[in-house]
C-alpha positions in Angstrom: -29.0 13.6 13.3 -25.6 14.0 12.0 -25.9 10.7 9.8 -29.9 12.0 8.7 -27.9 15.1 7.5 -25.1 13.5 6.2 -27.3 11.2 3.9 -29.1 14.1 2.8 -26.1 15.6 2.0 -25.2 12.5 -0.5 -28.4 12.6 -1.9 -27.8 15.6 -3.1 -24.8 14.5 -4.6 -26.1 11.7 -6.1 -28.8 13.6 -7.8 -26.3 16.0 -9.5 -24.6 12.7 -10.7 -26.8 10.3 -12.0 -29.5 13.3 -13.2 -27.7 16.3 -14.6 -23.9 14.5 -14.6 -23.4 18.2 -12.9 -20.2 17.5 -10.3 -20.8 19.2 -6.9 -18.3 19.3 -3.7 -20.7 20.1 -0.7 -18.8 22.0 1.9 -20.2 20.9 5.4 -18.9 23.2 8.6 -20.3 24.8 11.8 -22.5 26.7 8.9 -24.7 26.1 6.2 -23.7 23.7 3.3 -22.3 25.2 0.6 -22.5 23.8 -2.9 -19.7 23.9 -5.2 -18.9 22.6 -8.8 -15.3 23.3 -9.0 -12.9 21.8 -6.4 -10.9 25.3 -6.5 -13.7 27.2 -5.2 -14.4 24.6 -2.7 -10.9 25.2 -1.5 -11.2 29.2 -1.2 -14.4 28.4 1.0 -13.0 25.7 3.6 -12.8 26.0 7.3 -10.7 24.2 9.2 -12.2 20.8 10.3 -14.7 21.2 7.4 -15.9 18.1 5.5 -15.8 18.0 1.7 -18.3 15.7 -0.2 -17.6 15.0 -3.8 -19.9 13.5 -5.9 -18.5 10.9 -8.6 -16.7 12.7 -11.1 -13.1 13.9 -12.1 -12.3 17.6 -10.0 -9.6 18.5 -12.2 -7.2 22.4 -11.5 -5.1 23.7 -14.0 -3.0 24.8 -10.8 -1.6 23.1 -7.8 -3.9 22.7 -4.9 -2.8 23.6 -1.7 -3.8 22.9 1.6 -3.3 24.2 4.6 -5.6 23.4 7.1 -7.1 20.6 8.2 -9.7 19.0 6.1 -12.0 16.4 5.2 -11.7 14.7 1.9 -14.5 12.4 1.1 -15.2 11.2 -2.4 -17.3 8.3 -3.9 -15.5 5.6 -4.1 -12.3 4.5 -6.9 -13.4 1.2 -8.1 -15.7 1.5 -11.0 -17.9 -1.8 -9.9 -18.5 -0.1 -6.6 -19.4 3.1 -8.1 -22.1 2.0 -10.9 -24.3 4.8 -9.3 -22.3 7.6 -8.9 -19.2 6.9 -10.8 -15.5 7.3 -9.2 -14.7 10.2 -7.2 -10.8 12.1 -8.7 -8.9 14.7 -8.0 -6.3 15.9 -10.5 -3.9 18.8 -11.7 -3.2 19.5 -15.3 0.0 21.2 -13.7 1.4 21.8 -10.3 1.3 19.3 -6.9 -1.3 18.7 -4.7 0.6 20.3 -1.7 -0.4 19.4 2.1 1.7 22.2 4.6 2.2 21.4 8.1 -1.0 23.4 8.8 -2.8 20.6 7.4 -1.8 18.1 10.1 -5.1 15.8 10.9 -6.4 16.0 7.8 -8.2 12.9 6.4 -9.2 11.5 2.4 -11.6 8.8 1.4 -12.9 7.2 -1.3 -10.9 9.4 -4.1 -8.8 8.6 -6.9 -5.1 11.4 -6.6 -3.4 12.3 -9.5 -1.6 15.4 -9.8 0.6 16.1 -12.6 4.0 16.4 -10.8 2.6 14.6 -7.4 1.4 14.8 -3.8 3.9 17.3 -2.1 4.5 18.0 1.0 5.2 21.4 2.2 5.7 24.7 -0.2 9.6 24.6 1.6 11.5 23.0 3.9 9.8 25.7 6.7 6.5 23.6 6.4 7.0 20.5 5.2 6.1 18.6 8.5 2.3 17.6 8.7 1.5 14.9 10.9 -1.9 12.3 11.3 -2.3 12.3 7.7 -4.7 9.6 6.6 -5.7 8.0 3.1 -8.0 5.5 3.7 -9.1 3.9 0.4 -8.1 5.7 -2.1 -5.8 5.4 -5.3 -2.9 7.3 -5.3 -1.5 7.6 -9.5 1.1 9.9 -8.9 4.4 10.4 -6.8 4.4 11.2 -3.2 7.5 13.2 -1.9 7.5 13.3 2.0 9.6 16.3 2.0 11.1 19.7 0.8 14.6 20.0 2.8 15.4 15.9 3.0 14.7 16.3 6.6 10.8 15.9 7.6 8.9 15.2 11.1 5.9 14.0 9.0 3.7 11.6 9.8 0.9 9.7 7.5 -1.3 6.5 7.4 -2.0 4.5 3.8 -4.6 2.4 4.9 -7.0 -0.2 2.1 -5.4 1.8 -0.7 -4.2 1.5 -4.3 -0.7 2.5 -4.6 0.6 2.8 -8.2 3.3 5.4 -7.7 6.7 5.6 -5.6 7.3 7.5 -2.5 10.1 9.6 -1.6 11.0 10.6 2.1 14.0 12.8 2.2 17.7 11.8 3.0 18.3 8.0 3.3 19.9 6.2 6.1 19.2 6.7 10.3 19.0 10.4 9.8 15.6 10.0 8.2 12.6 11.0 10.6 10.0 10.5 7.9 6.9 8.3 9.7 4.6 6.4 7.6 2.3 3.2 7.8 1.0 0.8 5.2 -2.4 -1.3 6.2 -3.5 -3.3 3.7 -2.6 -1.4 0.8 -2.0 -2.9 -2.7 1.0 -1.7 -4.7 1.2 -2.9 -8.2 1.6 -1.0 -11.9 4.4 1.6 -11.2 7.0 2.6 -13.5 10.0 0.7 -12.0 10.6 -0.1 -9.1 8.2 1.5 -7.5 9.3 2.0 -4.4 9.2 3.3 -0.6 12.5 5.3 -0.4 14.0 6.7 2.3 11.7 6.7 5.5 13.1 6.2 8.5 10.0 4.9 10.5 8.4 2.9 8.3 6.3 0.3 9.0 4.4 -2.2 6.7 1.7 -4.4 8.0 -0.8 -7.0 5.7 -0.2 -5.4 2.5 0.7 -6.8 -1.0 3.4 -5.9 -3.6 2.5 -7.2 -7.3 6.3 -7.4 -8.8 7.8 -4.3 -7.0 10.4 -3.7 -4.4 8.9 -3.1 -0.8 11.5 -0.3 0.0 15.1 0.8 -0.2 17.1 3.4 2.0 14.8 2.6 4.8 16.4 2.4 7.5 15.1 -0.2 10.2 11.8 -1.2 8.3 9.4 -3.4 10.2 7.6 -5.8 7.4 5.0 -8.0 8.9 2.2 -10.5 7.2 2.7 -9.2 3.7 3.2 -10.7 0.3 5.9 -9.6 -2.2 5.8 -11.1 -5.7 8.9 -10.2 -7.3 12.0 -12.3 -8.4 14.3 -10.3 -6.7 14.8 -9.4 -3.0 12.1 -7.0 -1.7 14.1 -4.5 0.6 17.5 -2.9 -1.2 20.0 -0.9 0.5 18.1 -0.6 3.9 19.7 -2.3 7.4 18.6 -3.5 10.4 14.8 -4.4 8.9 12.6 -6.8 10.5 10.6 -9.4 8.5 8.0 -11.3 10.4 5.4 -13.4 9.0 5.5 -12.2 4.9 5.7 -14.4 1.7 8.1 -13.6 -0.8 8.9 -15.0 -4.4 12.2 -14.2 -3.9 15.4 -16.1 -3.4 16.7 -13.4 -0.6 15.3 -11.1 1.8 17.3 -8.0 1.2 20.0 -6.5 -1.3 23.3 -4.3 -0.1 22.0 -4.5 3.6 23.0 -5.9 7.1 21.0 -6.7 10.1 18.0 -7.8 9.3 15.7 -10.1 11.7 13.4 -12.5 10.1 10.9 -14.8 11.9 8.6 -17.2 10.2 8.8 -16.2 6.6 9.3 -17.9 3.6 11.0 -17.4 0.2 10.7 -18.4 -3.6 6.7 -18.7 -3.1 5.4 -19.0 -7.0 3.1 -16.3 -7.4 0.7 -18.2 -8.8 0.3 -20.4 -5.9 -0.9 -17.4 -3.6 -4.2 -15.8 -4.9 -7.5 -17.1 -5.8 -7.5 -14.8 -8.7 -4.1 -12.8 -9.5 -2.8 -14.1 -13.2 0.2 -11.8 -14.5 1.7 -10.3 -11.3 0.3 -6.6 -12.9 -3.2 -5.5 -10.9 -6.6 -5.0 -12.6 -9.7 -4.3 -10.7 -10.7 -8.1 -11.2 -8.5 -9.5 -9.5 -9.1 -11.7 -6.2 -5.9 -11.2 -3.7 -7.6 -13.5 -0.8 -5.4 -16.3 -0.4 -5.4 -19.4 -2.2 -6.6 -22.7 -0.9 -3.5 -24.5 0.8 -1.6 -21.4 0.5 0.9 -21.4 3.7 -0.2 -17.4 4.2 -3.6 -18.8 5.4 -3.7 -18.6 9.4 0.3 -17.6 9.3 -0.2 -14.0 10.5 1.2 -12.3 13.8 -2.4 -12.5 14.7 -3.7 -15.8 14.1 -5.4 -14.0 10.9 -4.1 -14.7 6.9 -1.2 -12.9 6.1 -2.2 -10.2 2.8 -4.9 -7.5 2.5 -7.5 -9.9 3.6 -6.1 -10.7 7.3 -5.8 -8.4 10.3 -9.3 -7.8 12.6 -10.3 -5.6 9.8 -10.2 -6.6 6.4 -9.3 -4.9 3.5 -12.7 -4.1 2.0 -14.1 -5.5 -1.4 -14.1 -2.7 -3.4 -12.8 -0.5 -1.3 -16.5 1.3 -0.9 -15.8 4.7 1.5 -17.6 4.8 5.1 -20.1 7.3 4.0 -24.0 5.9 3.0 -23.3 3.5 -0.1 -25.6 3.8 -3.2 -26.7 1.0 -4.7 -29.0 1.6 -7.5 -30.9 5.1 -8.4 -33.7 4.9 -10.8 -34.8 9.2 -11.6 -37.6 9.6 -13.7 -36.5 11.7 -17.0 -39.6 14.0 -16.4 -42.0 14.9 -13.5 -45.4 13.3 -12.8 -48.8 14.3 -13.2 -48.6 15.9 -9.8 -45.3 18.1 -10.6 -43.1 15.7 -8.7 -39.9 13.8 -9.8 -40.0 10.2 -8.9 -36.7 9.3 -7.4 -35.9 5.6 -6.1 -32.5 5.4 -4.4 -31.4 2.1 -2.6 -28.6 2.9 -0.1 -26.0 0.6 2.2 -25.6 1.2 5.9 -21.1 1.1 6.1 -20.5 -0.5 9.4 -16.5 0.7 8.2 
């Protein structure tokens, strides 16, 4: 029943899209759904544990967004071939952060492009700066992410299938750092330089790909495993004690200013264009094809038996990166109703088994 409802839900949302190009956010609680058409509003109305469904469209505040308590986030999808239908889902401030407080620990975003103007923030000050079981799960993240308000920060937070195009920050560098976060098959490519992990102290970083960035620097003990790195230089700066296991690099060196590290079964000064069956200037476009190239020594080379990049692991990253809500297909809405005062509507939707 809960799917039926949830589909329902979409449809709605779909309708709104393809028919009006009106931009809703259902609210979906213990209550009634409430419809929305500014993400603000949506906001003032949420319970905790409520579920947010945006249609495709940009949700743009000329203020920060805060939350604090946990929600739901669950947009459309961010690659435009995936999202013929409905179009992408974004969220966006003109000015201002998109703030998460501690009070918003557990709370989950799918399928949405983020891009505030002065980035994702964590905490309004260093009292509440500490939410933990944050997870993005395909989505695109534009902007900067700070971890942190005092330097010091308990936080804890998944990146898993997404498109990373920014740098992280996560307080004071060095083992003093208690910043948690995981990478899953997550792309990182088209920052403005470096861009960068910095300073997390438990950090780990599993079948992922870096198009011609660093992986991370003032990371303290790192674990890097069955991921690719593309750029000349080493991929970890200034961070000791890190463990490589299983990851490609184009590089002629695993790290820069750093001690300690442990590496098993990796390989240097891989050409980049010897990895991918599609990947042409080291920069990402949506067009590109990141599975492995035939012959590539990735293929098979992972911890687990799987190919080392976004395509191993016993769950793949997903072809673009569709959200696990009902997929829309195609939509076909008459312009007018029939004879009979009703509006032909044909919508062809995709089961997600993930």
């Amino acid at each position: 029943m809960e799917h039926r409802n949830t589909l329902l839900l979409l449809t709605g949302l779909l309708a709104g899209s393809v028919h009006a190009q009106l931009q809703r956010v259902v609210v979906q609680g213990t209550g009634a759904p409430q419809v929305f058409s500014d993400i603000n509003s949506a906001l003032a109305s949420a319970q905790a544990n409520d579920r947010l469904y945006f249609s495709g469209g940009a949700f743009i505040s000329s203020t920060a967004l805060t939350i604090d308590i946990p929600l739901h986030f669950i947009g459309a999808g961010i690659h435009p071939d995936s999202t013929d239908v409905t179009s992408t889902t974004e969220i966006a401030t003109t000015t201002g952060n998109i703030i998460l407080t501690t009070g918003a620990s557990g709370s989950t975003f799918t399928g949405i492009v983020l891009n505030a103007s002065t980035g994702i923030q964590y905490g309004t000050s260093g009292t509440d700066d500490n939410p933990t079981g944050i997870l993005f799960q395909r989505c695109r993240l534009m902007c900067a992410f700070n971890f942190t308000q005092d330097q010091f920060s308990t936080s804890s937070t998944t990146f898993d299938e997404c498109l990373i195009h920014n740098n992280f920050n996560g307080g004071i560098g060095g083992p003093a750092n208690t910043t948690t976060a995981t990478f899953t098959r997550c792309i990182f490519g088209n920052a403005a330089g470096t861009g960068t992990i910095g300073q997390v102290g438990n950090l780990f970083i599993s079948h992922c790909v870096f198009l011609n960035e660093e992986i991370c620097r003032n990371s303290e003990g790192a674990v890097i495993e069955n991921s690719i790195c593309t750029m000349s230089s080493a991929p970890v700066y200034q961070s000791n004690n890190v463990t490589f296991t299983s990851c490609l690099f184009s590089g002629g060196s695993y790290t820069g200013n750093s001690t300690g590290e442990v590496v098993i079964n990796c390989q240097l000064n891989v050409s980049p264009s010897s990895l991918f069956v599609n990947e042409t200037d080291n920069a990402f476009q949506f067009t590109d094809d990141l599975h492995l190239a035939p012959g590539s020594g990735g293929i098979g080379m992972a911890t687990d038996g799987t190919d080392i990049g976004i395509y191993g692991s016993s769950s793949p990253y997903k072809p673009g990166g569709v959200p696990y809500n009902p997929h829309f297909r195609s939509a076909s809405i008459a312009p007018a109703t029939d004879p009979n005062g009703d509006l032909p509507v044909n919508i062809r939707v995709a089961a997600q088994p993930n």
